[in-house]
mmJSON file of the N, C-alpha and C atoms, coordinates in Angstrom:
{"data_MODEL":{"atom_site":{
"group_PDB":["ATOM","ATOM","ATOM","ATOM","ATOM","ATOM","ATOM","ATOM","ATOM","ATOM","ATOM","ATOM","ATOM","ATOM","ATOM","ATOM","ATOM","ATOM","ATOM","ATOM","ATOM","ATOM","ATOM","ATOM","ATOM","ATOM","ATOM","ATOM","ATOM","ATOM","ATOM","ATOM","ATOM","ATOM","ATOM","ATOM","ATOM","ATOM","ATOM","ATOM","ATOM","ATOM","ATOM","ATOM","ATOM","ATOM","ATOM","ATOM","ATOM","ATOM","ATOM","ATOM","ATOM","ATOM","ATOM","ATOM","ATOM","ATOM","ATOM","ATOM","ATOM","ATOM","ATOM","ATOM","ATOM","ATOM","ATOM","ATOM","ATOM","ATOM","ATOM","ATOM","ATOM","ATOM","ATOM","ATOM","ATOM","ATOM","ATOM","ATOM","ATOM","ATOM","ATOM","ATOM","ATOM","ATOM","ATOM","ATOM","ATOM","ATOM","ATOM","ATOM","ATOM","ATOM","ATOM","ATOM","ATOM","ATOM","ATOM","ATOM","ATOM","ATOM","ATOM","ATOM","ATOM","ATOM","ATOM","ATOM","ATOM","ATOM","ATOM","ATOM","ATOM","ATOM","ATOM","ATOM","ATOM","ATOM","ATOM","ATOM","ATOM","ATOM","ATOM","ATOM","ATOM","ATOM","ATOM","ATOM","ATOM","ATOM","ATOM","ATOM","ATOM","ATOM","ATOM","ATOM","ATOM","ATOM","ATOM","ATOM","ATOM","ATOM","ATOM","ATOM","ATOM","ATOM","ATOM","ATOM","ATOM","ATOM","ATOM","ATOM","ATOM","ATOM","ATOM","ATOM","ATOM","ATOM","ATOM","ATOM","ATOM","ATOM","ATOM","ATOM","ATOM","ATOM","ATOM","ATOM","ATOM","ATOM","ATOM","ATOM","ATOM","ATOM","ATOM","ATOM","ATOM","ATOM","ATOM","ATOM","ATOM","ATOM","ATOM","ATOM","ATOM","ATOM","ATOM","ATOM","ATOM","ATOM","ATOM","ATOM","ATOM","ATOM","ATOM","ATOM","ATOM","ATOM","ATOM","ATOM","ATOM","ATOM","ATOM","ATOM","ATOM","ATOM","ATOM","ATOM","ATOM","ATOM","ATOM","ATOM","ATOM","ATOM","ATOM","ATOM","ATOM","ATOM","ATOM","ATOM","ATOM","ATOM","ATOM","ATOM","ATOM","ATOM","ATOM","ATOM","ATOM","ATOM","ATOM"],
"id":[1,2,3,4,5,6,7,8,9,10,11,12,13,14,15,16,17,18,19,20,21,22,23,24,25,26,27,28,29,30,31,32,33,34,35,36,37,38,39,40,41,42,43,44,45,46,47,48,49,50,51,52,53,54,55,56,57,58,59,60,61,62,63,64,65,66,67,68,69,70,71,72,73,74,75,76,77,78,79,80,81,82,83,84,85,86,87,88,89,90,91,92,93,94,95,96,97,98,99,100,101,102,103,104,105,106,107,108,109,110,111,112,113,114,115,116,117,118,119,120,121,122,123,124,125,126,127,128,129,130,131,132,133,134,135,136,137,138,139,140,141,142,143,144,145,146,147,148,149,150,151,152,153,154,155,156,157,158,159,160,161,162,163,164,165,166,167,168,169,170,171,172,173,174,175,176,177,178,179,180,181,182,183,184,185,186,187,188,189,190,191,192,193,194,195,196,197,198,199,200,201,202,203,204,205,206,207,208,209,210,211,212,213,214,215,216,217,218,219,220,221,222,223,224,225,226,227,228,229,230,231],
"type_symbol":["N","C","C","N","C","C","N","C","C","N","C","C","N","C","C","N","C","C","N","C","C","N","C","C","N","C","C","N","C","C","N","C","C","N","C","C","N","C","C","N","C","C","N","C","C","N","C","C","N","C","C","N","C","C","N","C","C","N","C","C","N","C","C","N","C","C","N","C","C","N","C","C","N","C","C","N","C","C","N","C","C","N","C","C","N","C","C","N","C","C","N","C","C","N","C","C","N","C","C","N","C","C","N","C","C","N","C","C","N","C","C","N","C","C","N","C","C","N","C","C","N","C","C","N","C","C","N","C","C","N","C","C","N","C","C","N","C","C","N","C","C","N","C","C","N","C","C","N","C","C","N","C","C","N","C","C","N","C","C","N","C","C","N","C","C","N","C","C","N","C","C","N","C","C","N","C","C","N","C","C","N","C","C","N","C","C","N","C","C","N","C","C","N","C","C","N","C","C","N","C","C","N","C","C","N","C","C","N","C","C","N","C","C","N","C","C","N","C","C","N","C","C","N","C","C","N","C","C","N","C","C"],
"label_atom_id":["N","CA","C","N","CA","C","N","CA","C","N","CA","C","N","CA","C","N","CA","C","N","CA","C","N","CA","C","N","CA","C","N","CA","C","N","CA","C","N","CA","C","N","CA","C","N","CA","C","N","CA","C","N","CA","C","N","CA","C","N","CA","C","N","CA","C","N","CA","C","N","CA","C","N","CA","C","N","CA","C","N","CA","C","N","CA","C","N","CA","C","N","CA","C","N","CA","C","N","CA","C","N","CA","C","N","CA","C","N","CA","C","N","CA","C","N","CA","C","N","CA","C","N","CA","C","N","CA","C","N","CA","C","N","CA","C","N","CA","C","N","CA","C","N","CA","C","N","CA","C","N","CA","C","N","CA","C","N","CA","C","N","CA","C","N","CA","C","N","CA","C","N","CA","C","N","CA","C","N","CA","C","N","CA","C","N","CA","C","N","CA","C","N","CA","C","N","CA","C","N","CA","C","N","CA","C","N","CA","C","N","CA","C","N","CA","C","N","CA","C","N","CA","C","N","CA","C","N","CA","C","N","CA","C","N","CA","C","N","CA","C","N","CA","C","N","CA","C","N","CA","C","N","CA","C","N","CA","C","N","CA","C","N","CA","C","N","CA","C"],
"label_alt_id":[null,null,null,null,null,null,null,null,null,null,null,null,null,null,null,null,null,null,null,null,null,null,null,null,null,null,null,null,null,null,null,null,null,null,null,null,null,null,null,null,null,null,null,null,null,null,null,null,null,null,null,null,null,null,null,null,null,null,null,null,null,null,null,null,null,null,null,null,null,null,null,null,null,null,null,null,null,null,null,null,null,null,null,null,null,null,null,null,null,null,null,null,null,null,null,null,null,null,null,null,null,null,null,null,null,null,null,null,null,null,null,null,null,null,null,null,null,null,null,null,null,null,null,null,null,null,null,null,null,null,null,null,null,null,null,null,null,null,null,null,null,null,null,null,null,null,null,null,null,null,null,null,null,null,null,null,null,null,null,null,null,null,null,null,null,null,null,null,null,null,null,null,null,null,null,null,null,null,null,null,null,null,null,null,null,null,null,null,null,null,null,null,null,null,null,null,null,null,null,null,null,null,null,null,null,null,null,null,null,null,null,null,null,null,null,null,null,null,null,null,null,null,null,null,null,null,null,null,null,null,null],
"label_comp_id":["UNK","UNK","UNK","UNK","UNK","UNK","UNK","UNK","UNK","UNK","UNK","UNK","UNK","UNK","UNK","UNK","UNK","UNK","UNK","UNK","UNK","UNK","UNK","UNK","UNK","UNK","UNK","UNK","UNK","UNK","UNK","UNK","UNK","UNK","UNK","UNK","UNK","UNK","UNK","UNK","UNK","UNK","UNK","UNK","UNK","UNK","UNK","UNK","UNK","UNK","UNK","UNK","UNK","UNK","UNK","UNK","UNK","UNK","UNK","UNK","UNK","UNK","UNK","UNK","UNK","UNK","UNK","UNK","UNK","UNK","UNK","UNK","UNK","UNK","UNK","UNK","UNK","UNK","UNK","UNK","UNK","UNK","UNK","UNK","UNK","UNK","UNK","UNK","UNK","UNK","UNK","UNK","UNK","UNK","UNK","UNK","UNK","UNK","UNK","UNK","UNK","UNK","UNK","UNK","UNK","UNK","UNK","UNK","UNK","UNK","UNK","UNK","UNK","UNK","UNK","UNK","UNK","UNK","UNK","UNK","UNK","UNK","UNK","UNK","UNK","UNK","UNK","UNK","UNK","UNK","UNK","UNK","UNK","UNK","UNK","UNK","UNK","UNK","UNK","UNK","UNK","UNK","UNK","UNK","UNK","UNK","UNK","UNK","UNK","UNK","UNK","UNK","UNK","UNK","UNK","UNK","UNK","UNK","UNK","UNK","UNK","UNK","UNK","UNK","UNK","UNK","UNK","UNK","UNK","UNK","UNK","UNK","UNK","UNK","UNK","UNK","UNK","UNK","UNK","UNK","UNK","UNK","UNK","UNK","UNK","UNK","UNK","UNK","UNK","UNK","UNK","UNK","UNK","UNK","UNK","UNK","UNK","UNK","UNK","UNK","UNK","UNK","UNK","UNK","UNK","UNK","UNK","UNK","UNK","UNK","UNK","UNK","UNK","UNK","UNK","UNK","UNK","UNK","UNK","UNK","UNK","UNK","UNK","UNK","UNK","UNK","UNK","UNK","UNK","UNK","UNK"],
"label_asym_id":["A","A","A","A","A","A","A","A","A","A","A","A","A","A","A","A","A","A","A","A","A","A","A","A","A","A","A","A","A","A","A","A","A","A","A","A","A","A","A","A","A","A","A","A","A","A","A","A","A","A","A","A","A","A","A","A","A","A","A","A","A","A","A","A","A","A","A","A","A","A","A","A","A","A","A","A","A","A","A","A","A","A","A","A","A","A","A","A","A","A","A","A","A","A","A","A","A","A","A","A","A","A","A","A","A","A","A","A","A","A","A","A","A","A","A","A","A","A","A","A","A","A","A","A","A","A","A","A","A","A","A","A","A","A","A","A","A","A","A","A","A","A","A","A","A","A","A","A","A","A","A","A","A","A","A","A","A","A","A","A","A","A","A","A","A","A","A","A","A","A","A","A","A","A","A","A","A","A","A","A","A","A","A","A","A","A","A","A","A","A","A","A","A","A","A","A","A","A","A","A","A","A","A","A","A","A","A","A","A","A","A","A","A","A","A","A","A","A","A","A","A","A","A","A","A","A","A","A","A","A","A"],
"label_entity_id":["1","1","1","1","1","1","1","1","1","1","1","1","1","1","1","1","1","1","1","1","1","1","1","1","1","1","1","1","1","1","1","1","1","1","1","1","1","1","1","1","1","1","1","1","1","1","1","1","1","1","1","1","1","1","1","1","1","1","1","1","1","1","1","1","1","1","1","1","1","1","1","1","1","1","1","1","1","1","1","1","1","1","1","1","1","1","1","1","1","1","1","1","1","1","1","1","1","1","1","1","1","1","1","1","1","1","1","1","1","1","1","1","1","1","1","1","1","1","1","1","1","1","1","1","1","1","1","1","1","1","1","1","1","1","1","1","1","1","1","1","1","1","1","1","1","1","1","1","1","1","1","1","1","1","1","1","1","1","1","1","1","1","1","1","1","1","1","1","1","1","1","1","1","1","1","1","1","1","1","1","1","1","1","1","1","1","1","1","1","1","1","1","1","1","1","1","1","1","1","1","1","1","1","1","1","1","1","1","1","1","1","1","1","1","1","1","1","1","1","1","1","1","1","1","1","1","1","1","1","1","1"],
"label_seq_id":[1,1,1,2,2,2,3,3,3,4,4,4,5,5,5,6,6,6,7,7,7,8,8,8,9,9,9,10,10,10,11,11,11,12,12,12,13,13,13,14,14,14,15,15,15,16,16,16,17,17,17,18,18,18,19,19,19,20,20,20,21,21,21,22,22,22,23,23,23,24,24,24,25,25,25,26,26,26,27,27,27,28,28,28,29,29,29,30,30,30,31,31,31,32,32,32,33,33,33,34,34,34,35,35,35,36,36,36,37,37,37,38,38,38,39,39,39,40,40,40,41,41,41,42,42,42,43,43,43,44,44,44,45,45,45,46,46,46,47,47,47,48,48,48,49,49,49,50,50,50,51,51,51,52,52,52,53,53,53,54,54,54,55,55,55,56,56,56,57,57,57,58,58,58,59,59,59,60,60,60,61,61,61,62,62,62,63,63,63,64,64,64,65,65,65,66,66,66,67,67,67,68,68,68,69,69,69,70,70,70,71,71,71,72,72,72,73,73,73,74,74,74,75,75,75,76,76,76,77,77,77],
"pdbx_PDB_ins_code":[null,null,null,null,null,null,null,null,null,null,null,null,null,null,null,null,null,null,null,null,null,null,null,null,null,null,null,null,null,null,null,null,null,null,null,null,null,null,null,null,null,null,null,null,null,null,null,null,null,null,null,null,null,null,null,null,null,null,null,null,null,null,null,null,null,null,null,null,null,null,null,null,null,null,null,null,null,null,null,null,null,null,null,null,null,null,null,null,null,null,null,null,null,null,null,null,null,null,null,null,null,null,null,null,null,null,null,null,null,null,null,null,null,null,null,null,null,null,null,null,null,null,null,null,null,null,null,null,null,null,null,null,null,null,null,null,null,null,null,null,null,null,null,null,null,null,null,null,null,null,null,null,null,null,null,null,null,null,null,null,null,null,null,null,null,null,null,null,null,null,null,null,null,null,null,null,null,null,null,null,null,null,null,null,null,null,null,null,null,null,null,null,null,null,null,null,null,null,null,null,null,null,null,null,null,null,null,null,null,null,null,null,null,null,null,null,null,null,null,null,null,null,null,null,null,null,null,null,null,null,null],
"Cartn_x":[4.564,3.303,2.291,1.697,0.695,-0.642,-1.366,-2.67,-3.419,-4.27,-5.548,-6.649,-7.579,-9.006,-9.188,-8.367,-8.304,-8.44,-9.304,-9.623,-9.537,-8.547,-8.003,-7.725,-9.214,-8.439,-8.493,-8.004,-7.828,-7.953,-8.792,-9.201,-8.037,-6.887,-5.771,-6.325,-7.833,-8.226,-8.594,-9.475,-10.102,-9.731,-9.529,-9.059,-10.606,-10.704,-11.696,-11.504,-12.019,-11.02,-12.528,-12.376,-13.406,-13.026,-13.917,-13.17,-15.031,-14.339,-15.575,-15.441,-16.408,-16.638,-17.047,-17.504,-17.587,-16.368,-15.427,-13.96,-13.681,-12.974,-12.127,-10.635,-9.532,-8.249,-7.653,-8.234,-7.783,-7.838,-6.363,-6.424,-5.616,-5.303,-4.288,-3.557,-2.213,-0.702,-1.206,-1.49,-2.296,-3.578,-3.984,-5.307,-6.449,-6.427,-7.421,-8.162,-8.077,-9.07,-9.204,-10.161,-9.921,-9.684,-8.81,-8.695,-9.338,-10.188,-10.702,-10.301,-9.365,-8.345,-7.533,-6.164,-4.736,-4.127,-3.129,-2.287,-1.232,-0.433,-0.06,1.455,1.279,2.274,1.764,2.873,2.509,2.625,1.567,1.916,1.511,2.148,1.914,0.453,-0.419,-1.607,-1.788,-2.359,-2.809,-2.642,-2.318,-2.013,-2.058,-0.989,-0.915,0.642,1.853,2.956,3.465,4.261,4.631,3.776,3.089,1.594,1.445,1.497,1.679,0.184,-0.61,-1.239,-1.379,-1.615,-1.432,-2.13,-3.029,-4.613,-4.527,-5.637,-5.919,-7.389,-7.982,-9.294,-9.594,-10.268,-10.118,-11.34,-12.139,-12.739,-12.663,-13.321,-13.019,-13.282,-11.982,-12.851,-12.402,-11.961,-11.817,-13.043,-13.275,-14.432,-14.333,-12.923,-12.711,-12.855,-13.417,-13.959,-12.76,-11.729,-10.894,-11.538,-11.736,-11.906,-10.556,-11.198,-9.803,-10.241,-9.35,-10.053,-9.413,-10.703,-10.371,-9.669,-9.138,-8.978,-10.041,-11.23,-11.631,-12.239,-12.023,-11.875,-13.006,-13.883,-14.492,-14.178,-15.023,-14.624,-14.993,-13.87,-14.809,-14.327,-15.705,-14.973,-14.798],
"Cartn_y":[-1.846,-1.63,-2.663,-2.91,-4.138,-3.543,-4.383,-3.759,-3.7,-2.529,-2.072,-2.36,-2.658,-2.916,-3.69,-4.561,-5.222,-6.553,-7.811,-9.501,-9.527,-10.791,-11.377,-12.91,-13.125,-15.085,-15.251,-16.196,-17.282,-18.647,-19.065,-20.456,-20.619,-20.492,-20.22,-20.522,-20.146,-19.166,-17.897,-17.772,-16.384,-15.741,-14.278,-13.449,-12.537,-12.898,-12.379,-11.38,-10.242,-9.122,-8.315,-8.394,-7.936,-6.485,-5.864,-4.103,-3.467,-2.836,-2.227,-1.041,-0.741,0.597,1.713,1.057,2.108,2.652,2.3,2.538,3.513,4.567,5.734,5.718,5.486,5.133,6.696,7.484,9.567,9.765,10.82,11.829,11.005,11.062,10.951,12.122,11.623,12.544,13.719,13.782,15.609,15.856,15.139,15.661,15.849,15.652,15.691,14.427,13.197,12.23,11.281,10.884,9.825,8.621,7.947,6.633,5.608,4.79,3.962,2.333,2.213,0.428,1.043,0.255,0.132,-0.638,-1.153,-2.465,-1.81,-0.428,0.438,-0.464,-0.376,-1.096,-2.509,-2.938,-3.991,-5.414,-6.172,-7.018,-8.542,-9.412,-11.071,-11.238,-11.711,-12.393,-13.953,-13.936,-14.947,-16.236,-17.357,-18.476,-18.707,-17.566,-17.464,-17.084,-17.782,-17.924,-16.842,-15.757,-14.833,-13.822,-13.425,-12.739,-11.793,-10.457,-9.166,-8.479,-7.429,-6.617,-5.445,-4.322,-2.804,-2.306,-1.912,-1.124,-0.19,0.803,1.769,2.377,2.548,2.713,4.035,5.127,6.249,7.21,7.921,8.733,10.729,10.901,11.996,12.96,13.712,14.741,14.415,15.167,14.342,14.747,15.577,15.934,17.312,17.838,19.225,20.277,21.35,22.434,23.038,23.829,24.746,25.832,27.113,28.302,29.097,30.248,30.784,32.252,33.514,34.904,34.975,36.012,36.839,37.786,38.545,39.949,41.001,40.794,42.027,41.755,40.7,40.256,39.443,39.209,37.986,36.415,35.645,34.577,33.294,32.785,31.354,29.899,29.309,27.931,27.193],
"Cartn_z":[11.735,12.427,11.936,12.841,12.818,12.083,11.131,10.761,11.769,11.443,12.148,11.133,12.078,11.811,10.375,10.173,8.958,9.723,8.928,9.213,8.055,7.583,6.411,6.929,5.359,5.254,4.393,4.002,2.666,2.807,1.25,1.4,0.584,-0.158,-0.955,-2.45,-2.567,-3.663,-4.293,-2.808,-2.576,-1.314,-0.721,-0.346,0.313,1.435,2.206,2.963,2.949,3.706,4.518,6.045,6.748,7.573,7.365,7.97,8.241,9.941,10.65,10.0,8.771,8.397,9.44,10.904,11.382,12.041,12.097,13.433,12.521,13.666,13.215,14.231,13.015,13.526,13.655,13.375,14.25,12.352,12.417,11.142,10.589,9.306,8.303,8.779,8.509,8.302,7.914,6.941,6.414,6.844,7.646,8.105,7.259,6.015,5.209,5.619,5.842,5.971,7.179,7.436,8.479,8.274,8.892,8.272,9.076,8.381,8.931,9.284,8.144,8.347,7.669,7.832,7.236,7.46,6.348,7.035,6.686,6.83,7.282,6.396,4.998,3.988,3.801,2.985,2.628,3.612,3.545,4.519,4.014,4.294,3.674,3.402,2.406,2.668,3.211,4.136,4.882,4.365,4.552,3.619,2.229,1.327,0.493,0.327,0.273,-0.047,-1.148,-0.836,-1.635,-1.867,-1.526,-2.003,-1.188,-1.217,-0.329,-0.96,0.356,-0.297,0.827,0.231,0.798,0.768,1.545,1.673,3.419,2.387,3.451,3.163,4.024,3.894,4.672,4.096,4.083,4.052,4.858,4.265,4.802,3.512,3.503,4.397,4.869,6.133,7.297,8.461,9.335,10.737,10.432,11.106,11.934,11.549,12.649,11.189,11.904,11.049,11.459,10.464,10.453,9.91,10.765,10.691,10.217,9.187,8.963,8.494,8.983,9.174,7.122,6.652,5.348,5.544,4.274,4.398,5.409,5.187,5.927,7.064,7.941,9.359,9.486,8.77,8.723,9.21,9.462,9.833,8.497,8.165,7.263,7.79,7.275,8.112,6.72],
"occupancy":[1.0,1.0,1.0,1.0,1.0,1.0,1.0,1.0,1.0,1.0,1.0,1.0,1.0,1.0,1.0,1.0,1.0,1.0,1.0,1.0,1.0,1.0,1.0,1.0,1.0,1.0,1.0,1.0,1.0,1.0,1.0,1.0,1.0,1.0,1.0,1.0,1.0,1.0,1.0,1.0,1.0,1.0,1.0,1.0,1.0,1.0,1.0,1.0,1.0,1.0,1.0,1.0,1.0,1.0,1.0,1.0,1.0,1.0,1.0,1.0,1.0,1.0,1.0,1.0,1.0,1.0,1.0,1.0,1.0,1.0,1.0,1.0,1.0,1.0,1.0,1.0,1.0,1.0,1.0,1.0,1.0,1.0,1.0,1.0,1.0,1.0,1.0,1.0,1.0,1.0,1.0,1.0,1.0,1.0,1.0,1.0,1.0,1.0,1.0,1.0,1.0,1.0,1.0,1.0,1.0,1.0,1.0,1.0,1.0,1.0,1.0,1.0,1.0,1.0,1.0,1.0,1.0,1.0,1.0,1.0,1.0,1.0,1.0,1.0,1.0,1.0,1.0,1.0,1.0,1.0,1.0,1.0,1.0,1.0,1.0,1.0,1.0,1.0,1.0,1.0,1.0,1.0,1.0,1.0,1.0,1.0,1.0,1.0,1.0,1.0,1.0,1.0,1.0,1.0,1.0,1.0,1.0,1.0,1.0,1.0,1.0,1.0,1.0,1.0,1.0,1.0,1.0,1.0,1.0,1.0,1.0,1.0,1.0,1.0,1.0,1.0,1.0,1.0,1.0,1.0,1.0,1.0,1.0,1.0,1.0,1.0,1.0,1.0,1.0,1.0,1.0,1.0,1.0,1.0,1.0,1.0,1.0,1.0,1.0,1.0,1.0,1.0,1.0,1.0,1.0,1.0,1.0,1.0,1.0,1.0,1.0,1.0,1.0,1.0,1.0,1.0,1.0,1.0,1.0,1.0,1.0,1.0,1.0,1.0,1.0,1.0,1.0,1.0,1.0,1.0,1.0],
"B_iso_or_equiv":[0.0,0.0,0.0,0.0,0.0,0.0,0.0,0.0,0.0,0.0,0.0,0.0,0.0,0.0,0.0,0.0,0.0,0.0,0.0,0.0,0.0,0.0,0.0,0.0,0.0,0.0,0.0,0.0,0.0,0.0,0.0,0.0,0.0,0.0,0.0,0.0,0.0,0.0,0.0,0.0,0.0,0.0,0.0,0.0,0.0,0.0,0.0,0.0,0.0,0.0,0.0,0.0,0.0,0.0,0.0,0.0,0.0,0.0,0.0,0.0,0.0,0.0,0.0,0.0,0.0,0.0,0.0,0.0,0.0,0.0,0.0,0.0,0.0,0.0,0.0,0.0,0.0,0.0,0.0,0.0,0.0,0.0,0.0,0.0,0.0,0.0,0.0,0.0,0.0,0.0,0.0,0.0,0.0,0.0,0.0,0.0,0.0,0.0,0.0,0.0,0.0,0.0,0.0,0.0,0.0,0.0,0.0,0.0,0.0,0.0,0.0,0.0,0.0,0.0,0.0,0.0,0.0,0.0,0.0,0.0,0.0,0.0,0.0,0.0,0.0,0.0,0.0,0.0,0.0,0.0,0.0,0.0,0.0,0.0,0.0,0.0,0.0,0.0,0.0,0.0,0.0,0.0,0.0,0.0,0.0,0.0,0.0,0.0,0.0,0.0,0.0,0.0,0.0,0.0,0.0,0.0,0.0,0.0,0.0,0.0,0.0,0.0,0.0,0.0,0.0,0.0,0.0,0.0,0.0,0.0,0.0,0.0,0.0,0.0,0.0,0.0,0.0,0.0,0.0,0.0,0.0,0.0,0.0,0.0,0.0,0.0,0.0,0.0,0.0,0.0,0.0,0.0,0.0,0.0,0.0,0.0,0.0,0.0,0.0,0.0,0.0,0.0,0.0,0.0,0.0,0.0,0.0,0.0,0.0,0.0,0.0,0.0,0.0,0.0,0.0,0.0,0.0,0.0,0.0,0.0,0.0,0.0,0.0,0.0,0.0,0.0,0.0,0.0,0.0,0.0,0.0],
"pdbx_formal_charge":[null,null,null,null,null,null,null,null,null,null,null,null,null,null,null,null,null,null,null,null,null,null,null,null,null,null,null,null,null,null,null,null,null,null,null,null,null,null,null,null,null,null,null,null,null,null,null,null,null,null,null,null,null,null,null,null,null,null,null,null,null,null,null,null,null,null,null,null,null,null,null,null,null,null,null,null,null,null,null,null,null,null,null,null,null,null,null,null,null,null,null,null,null,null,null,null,null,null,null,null,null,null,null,null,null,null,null,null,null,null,null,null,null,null,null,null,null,null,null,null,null,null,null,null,null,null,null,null,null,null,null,null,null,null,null,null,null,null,null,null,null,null,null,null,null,null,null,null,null,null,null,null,null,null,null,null,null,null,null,null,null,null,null,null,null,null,null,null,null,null,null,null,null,null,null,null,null,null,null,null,null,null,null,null,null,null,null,null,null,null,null,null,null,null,null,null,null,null,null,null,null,null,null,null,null,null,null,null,null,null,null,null,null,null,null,null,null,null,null,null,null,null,null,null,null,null,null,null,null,null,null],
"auth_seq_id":[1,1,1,2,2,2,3,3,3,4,4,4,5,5,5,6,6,6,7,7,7,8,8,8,9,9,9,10,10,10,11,11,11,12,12,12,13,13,13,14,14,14,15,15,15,16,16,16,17,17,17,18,18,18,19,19,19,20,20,20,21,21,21,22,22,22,23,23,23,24,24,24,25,25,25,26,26,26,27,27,27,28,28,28,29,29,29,30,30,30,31,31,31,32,32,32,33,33,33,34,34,34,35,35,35,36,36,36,37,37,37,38,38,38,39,39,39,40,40,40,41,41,41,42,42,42,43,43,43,44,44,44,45,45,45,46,46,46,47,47,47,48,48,48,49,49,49,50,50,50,51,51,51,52,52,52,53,53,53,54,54,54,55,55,55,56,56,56,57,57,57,58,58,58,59,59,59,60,60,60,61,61,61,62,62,62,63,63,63,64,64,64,65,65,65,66,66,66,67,67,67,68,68,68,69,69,69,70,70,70,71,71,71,72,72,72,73,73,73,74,74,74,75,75,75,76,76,76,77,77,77],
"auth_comp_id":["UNK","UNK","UNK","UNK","UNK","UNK","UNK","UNK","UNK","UNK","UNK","UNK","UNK","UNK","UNK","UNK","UNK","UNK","UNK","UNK","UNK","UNK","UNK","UNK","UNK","UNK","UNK","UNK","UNK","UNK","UNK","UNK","UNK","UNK","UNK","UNK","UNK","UNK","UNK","UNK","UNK","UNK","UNK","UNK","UNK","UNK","UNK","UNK","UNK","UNK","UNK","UNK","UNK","UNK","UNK","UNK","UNK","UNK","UNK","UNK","UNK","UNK","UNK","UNK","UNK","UNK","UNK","UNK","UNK","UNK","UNK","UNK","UNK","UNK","UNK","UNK","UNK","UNK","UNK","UNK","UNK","UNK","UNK","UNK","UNK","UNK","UNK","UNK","UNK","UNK","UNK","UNK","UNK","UNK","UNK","UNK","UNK","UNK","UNK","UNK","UNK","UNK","UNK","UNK","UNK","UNK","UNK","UNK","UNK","UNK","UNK","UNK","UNK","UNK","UNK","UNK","UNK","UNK","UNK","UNK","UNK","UNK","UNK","UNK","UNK","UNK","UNK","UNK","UNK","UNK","UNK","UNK","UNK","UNK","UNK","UNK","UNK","UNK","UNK","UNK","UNK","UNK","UNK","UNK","UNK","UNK","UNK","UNK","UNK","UNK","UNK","UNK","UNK","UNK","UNK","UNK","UNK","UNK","UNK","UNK","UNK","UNK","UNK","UNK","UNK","UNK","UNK","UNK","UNK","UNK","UNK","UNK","UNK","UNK","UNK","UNK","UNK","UNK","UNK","UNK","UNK","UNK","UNK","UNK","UNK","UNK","UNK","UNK","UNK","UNK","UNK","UNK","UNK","UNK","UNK","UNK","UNK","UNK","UNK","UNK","UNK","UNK","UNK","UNK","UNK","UNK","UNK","UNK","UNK","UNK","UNK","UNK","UNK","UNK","UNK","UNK","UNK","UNK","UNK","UNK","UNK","UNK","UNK","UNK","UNK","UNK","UNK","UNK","UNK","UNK","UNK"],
"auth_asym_id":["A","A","A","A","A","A","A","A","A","A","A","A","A","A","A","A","A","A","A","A","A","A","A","A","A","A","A","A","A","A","A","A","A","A","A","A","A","A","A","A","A","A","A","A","A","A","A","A","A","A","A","A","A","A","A","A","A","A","A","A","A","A","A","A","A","A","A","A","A","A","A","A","A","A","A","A","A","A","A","A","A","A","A","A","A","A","A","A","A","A","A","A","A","A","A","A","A","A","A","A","A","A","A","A","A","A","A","A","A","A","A","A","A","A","A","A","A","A","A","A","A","A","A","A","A","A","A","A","A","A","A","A","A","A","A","A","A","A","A","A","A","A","A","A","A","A","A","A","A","A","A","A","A","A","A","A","A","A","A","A","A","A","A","A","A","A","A","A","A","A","A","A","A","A","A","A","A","A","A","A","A","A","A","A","A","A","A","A","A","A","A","A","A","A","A","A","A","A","A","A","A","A","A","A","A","A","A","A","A","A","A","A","A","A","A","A","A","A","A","A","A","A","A","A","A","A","A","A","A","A","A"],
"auth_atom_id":["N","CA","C","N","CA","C","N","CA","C","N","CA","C","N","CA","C","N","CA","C","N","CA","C","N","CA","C","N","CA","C","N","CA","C","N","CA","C","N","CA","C","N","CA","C","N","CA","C","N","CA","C","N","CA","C","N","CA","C","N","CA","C","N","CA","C","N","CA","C","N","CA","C","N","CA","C","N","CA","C","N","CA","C","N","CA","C","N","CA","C","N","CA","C","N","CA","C","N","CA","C","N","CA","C","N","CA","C","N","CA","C","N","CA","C","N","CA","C","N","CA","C","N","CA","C","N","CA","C","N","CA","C","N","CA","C","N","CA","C","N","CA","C","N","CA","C","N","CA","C","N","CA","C","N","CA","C","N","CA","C","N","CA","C","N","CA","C","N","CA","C","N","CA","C","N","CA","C","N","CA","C","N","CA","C","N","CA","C","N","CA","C","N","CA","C","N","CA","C","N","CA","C","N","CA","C","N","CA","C","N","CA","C","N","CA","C","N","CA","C","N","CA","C","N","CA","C","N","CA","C","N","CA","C","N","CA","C","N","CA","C","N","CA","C","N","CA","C","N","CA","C","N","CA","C","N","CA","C","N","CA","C","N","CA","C","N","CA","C"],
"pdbx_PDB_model_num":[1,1,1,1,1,1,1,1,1,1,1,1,1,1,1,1,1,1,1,1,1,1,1,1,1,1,1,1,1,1,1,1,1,1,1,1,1,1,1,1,1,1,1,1,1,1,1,1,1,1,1,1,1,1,1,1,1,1,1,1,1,1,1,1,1,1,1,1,1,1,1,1,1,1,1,1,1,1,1,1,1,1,1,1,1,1,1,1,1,1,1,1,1,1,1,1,1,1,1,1,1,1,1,1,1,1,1,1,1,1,1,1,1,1,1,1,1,1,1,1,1,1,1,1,1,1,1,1,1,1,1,1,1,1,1,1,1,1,1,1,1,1,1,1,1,1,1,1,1,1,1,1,1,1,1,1,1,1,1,1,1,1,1,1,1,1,1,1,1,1,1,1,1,1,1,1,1,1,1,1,1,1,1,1,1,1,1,1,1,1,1,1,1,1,1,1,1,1,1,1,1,1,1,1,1,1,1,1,1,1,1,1,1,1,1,1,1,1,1,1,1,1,1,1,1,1,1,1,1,1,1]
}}}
């Protein structure tokens, strides 16, 4: 799988890595977070020969309120 929302260059010193903090790529697998970029494993860095890097950018929450009944029929979210 191809990265999302990840821009990567190299001057083949430094490692420039550009990501729209605002994009929302849906839920994480467990639903605990939203992910915002991934290069979804490891993937070559940009004119840099041998050189792999693995990022995922993440925040917490995904924004759906799960409600869930108590013992005594209450509702909690």
């Amino acid at each position: 799988m191809a990265s999302k929302n990840i821009d990567m260059k190299s001057d083949g010193k430094t490692l420039v890595i550009t990501i729209d903090l605002t994009a929302d790529l849906g839920p994480s697998r467990t639903g605990k977070t939203t992910i915002v970029a991934s290069t979804f494993g490891n993937v070559a860095v940009p004119g840099i020969e041998g050189m792999k890097i693995g990022l995922t950018l993440f925040k917490e929450g995904n924004g759906i309120v799960k409600s869930r009944q108590n013992g005594n029929g209450s509702v909690q979210a």
